[in-house]
N, C-alpha and C positions, 0 to 999 in steps of 0.2 A: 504494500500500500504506500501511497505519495499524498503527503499534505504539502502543500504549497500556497504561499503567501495568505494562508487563513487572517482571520482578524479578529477578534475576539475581546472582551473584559477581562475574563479569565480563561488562560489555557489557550493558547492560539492553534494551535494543531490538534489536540486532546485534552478534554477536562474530564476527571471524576472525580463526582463531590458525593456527600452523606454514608454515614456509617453503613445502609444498608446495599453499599455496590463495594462488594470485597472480592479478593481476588482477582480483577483483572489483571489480561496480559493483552499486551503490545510486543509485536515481534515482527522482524526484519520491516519494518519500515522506516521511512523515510521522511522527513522533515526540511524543509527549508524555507528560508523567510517567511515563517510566518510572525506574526505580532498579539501582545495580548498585554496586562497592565501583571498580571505575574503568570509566568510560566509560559513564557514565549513559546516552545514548543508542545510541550507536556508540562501539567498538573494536576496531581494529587492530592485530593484536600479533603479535609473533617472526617475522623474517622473511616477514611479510604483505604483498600491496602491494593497494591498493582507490583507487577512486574513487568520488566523492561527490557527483553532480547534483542540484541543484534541488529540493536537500531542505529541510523543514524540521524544526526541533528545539528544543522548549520548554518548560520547565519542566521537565527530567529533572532528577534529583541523583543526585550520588556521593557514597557517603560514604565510602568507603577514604581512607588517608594519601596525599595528592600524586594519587587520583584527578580527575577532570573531570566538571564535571555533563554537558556537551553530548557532545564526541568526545574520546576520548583514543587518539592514533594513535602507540604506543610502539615501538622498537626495530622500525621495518618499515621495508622496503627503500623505498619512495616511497608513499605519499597525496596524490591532488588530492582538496582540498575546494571546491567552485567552484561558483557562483550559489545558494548556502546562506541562510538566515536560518539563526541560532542565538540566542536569544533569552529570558532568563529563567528559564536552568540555574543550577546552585545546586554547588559543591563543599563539601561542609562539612568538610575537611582537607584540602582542595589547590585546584584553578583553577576558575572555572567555566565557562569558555565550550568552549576547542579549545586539546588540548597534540597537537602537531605535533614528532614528533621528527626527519624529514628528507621534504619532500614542497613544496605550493605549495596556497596560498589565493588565490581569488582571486574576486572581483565579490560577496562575499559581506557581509551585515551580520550585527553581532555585538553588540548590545544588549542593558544590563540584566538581567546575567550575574555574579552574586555569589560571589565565591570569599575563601580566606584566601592562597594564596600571590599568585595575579594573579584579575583580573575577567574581561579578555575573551577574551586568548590568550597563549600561549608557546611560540615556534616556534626552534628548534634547528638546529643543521647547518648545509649549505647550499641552504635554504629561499627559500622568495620567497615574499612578502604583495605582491598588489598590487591596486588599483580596490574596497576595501572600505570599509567606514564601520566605525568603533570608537564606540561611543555608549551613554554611562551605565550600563559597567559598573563594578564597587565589590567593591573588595578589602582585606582585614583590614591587609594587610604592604604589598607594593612592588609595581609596577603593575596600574594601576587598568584601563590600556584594553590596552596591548600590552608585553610582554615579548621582547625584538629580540637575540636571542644572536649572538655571534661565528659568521659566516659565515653570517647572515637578510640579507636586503635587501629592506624595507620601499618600497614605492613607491606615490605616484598614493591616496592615501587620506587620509580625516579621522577627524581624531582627537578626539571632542569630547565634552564634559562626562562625563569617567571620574573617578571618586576613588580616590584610596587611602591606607591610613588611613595609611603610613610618608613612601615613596617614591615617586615618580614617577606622580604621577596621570595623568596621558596614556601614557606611555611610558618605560619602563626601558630603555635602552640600554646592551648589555654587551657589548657587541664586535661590534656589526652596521654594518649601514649604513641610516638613515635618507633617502629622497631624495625630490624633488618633493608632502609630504604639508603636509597643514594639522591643525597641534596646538593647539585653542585650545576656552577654557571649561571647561580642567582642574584638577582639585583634588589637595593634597595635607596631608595630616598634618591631625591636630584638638588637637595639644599640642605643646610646645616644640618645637626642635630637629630637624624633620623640612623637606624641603628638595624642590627640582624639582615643581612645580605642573605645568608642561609635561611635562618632560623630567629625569631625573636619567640623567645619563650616568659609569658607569664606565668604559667604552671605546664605542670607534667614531666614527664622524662623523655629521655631520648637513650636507646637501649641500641645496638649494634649494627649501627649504622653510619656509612659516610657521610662527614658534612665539612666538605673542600673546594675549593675554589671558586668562593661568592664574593660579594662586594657589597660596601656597605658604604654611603657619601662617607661617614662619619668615622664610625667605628665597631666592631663587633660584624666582621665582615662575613664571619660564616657561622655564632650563633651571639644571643645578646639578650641578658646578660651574663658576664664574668659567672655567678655565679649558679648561673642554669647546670640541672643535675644531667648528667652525660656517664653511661655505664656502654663501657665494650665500644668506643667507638674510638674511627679515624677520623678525626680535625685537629684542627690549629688555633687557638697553643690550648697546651693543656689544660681539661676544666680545670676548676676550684671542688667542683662538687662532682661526684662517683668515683668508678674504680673501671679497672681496667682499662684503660683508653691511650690510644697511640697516636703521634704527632707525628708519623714518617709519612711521605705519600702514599696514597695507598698502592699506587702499583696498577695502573689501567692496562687495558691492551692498545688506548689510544688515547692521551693525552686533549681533550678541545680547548677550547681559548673566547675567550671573550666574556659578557657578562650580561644576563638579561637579554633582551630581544635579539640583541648581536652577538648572542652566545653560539661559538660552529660548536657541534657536539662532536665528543670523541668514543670511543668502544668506551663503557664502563665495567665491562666482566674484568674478572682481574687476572694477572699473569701470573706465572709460577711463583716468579718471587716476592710476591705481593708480603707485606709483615700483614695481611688483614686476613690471610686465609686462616680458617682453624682458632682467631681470635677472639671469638664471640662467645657468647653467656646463653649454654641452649635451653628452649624453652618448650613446653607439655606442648602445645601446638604445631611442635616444626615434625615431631611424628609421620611421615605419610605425608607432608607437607612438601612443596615444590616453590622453587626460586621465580623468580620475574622472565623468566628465560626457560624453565619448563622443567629443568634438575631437580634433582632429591635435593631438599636443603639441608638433609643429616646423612654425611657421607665423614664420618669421625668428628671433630669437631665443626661448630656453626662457622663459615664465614663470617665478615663484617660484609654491607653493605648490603645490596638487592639484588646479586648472582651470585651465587658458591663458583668458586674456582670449578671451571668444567673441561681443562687439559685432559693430556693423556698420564694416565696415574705412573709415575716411575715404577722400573723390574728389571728385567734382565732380558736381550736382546741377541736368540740366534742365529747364527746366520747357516744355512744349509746349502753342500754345495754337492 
C-alpha cells in the first residue's frame, strides 16, 4: 500500500485512536509527504496498541506543537516499530523522526530527520531500541540522533553523525540505559557554552559501548558531564564515575572523519587488534542474543561497542601438498 501527500489533523497517512482498536498492523507500506499536526505519517493514540513492519516513511511533516514528522505513537498501550526506514521527516515544532511513548524499535534506520525538540527519536517508559542505525538527523534544541528517557534501554546500535544545535548530538541521556552501541561523528552546539558532542547525560548509565570521535562547540566532546557514570566503555578521557573503561582507540576497520552532517562514515566493526574486543561486562540478555551486524554477541567474552569482532578466529594453518 502507498499513502501519499495525505492531509490530515491527526495522522497524515494513518491514524488509530481509542482503546477499543488494538492490535493493528501496518506492513510493507509506504509513506511519503504526507502532512498532519502530529504524526505526519503514522499515529497511534489513547489507548491504541499497532504494529509496524517493513514500512517505509519519508518526507512527511508535522506541524503541531511536540508533533512528529514520521510516527508519533502517544499515550498507547504498546507499538512495535521494526524493520522500518524512516527517513527525511520534518517536525516543524517538535521531533522529526518517531516519538515512542511505551513500545520497542527495532532493526530499523532512522536518517536525516529534522526536528526542533530531537532529530531522530524519543522513546519513553519502559521501551527498548535495539539493532538500528541513528544517522544525520539535526535538531534545533537537545538530541540530534536519540532521546533515551528513564526506563528506555538503548542497545546493539550506531549512533552516527547526528547534530544538535544545544545538546547532545548523538544522544540525550535522561535516565535510561545506554548499552553495547557505537556513538561517534556527533555534533553538538554552533555557539558558546553548549556541551556532549556524543552524549550529554542527565541520568542513567552508559554500559559497553563506544563513545569517540564527536565534537562539542565547547567542551565535553564525546560525553558531558565529567562526571557521567560510564562502565566497560571506549572514550576519551577517562570517566570520573564506573569501572572498567579504556581510553585507547578502539580499533575500527575504517577510521571516518568529520562531525555531524559532514560526518564521511568509516567501517565501525572492529579489527583484530582492537583493546575493545573481549572488554565488556556480559549481560543475562546477550544469551542467544546477536550484534548490529547479525553475530553471536557471546562468542567468550562481550565486545565493547555495536559489533563483536567477527574475523577469522586464530589456529593453526596446513598446508597439503
Amino acid at each position: 500500500c502507498l499513502f501519499v501527500a495525505n492531509n490530515a489533523s491527526e495522522g497524515g497517512g494513518v491514524f488509530t485512536y481509542n482503546s477499543s482498536v488494538t492490535g493493528a498492523v501496518v506492513r510493507n507500506c509506504t509513506f511519503v509527504t504526507n502532512t498532519a499536526g502530529f504524526g505526519g505519517g503514522i499515529e497511534v493514540y489513547n489507548g491504541t496498541s499497532a504494529s509496524i513492519f517493513d514500512c517505509t516513511l519519508t518526507r512527511n511533516v508535522a506541524s503541531g506543537s511536540g508533533g512528529e514528522g514520521g510516527i508519533y505513537a502517544a499515550f498507547a498501550t504498546y507499538t512495535v516499530v521494526s524493520n522500518c526506514t524512516v527517513t527525511e521527516n520534518r517536525g516543524i515544532d517538535g521531533g522529526g523522526g518517531i516519538y515512542l511513548n511505551y513500545g520497542l524499535i527495532s532493526g530499523c534506520t532512522i536518517a536525516s530527520n529534522i526536528g526542533v525538540s530531537y532529530g531522530g527519536y524519543d522513546v519513553k517508559s519502559a521501551s527498548t531500541v535495539e539493532c538500528c542505525i541513528v544517522s544525520y538527523n539535526k535538531c534545533g534544541a537537545y538530541s540530534g540522533g536519540a532521546m533515551v528517557r528513564g526506563g528506555v534501554t538503548m542497545r546493539n546500535s550506531l549512533i552516527m553523525g547526528n547534530e544538535a544545535g544545544v545538546l547532545g548530538g548523538g544522544v540525550w541521556l535522561y535516565g535510561g540505559t545506554v548499552e553495547s552501541c557505537t556513538i561517534v561523528g556527533n555534533k553538538s552546539g554552533n555557539v558558546d557554552t553548549y556541551y556532549g558532542g556524543g552524549v550529554y547525560v542527565d541520568a542513567g548509565v552508559l554500559l559497553n559501548s563506544i563513545v569517540c570521535s564527536n565534537w562539542s562547540h565547547t567542551t565535553g566532546h564525546n560525553y558531558y558531564p565529567t562526571t557521567a557514570f560510564l562502565t566497560n566503555c571506549g572514550t576519551y578521557p577517562m570517566p570520573s564515575a564506573g569501572s572498567g573503561n579504556i581510553t585507547n582507540e578502539p580499533g575500527f576497520v575504517a577510521v571516518g572523519s568529520g562531525y555531524g552532517l559532514s560526518h564521511v562514515p568509516g567501517d565501525y566493526q572492529l579489527t583484530s587488534g582492537s583493546l575493545c574486543k573481549n572488554a565488556g561486562l556480559d549481560q543475562g540478555w546477550m544469551t542467544g542474543a546477536f550484534d548490529l551486524a547479525g553475530n553471536q554477541r557471546l562468542n567468550g567474552a562481550v565486545d565493547i561497542g555495536a559489533y563483536e569482532f567477527a574475523g577469522v578466529l586464530g589456529g593453526t594453518i596446513f598446508q597439503m601438498e
